[in-house]
C-alpha positions in Angstrom: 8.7 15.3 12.0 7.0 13.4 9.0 10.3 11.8 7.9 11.5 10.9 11.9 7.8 8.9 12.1 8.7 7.1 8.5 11.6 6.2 9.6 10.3 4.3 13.3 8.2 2.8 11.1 10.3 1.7 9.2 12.4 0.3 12.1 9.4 -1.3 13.2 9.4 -3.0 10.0 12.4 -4.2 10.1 12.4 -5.8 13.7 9.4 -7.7 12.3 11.2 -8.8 10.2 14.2 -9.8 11.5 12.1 -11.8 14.4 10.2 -14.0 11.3 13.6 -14.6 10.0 14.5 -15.9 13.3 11.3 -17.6 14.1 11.8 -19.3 10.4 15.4 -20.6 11.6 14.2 -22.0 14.2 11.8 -24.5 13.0 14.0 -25.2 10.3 16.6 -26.0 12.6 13.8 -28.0 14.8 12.7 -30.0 11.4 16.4 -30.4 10.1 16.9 -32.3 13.3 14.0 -34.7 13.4 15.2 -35.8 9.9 18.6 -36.3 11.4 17.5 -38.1 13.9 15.8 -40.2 11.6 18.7 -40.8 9.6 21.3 -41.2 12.5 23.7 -38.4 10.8 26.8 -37.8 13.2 27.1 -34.1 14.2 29.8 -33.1 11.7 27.8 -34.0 9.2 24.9 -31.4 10.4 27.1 -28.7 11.1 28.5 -28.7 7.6 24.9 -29.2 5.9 23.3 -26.1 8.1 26.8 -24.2 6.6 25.5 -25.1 2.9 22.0 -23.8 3.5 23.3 -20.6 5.1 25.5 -20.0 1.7 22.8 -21.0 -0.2 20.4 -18.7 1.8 23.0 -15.7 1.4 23.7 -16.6 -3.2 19.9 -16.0 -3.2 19.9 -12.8 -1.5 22.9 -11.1 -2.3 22.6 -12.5 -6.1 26.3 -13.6 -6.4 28.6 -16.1 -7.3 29.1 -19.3 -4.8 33.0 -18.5 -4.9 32.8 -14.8 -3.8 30.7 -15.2 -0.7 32.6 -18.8 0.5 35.9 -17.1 0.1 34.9 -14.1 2.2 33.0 -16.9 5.2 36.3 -18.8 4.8 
């Protein structure tokens, strides 16, 4: 029983998480656009710099190479 309420906890956790990761993208993505706007970027140009900061945001987490993790995005 002990080990079953750990891990709902756990869960619990992890759904918090996730939601503050989400919440976080948001007003990034909310800021990154202001600044665009600012700027007058065309919208290939944003879809490729929100690709950079994804693979930048996925070499800090996983702790690998730039090559390994843009070869297996494509």
């Amino acid at each position: 029983m002990r080990w079953k309420r750990m891990e709902r906890g756990g869960e619990k956790e992890k759904e918090e998480e996730e939601e503050e990761e989400k919440e976080e993208e948001v007003e990034e993505e909310k800021a990154e656009e202001e600044m665009e706007k600012e700027e007058g970027r065309t919208r290939r140009k944003r879809k490729k710099s929100s690709r950079k900061m994804v693979l930048m945001m996925l070499m800090m987490m996983i702790g690998r190479g730039h090559s390994v993790i843009k070869s297996r995005l494509g």
